[in-house]
C-alpha positions in Angstrom: 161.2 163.0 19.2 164.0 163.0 16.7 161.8 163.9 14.1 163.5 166.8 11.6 161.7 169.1 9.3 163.8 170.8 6.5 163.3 174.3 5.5 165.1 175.7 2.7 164.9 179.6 2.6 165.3 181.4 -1.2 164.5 184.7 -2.4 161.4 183.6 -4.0 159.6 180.6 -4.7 161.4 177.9 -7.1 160.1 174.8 -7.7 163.4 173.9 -9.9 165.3 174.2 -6.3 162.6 172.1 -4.5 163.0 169.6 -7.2 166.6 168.9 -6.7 166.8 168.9 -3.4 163.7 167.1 -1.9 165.1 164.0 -3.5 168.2 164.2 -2.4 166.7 164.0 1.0 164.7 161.1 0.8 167.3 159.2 -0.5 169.8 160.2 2.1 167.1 160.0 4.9 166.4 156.1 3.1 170.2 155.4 2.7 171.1 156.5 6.5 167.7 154.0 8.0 165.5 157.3 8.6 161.8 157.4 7.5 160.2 159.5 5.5 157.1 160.2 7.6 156.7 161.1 11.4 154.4 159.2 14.2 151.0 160.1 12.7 151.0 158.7 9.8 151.9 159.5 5.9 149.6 161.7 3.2 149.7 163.1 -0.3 152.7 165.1 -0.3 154.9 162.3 0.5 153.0 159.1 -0.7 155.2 158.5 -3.6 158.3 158.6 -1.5 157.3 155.9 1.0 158.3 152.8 -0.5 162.0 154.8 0.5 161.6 154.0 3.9 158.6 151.7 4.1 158.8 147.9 2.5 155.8 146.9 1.1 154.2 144.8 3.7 154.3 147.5 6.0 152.7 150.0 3.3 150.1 147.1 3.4 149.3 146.9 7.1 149.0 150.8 7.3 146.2 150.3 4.7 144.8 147.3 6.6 144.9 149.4 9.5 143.1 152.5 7.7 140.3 150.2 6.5 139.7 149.2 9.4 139.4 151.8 11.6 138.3 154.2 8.7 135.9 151.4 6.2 134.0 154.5 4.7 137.2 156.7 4.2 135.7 159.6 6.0 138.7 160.5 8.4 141.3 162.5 5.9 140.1 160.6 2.8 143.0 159.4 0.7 145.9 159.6 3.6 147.3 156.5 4.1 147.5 156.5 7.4 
């Protein structure tokens, strides 16, 4: 499907690692035409990073889409899509 997930393996858990490079990422991912989120859709995790890969009007229609197939945000509250 040409989707890719990264995995970066360190001794232990450091979020001063995971803050250097998950940027660098989305901003080659952005820079190189690539989105930042997969077929179904975009959450919390990577909400702030859309507008990398996403213009705004699209951003828009996924919301018009979600409100109207989901108008009482019952079906994963606060995803986007």
């Amino acid at each position: 499907d040409g989707n890719l997930h990264v995995n970066i393996s360190v001794k232990e858990h450091n979020p001063a690692i995971y803050a250097l490079v998950e940027p660098f990422i989305y901003e080659w991912t952005a820079a190189h035409k690539g989105s930042v989120s997969a077929e179904h859709g975009i959450g919390l995790a990577k909400k702030h990073v859309l507008h990398l890969s996403k213009n705004e009007q699209s951003i828009e229609l996924m919301r018009s889409i979600k409100r109207m197939i989901d108008p009482k945000h019952i079906m994963n509250p606060y995803k986007l899509l």
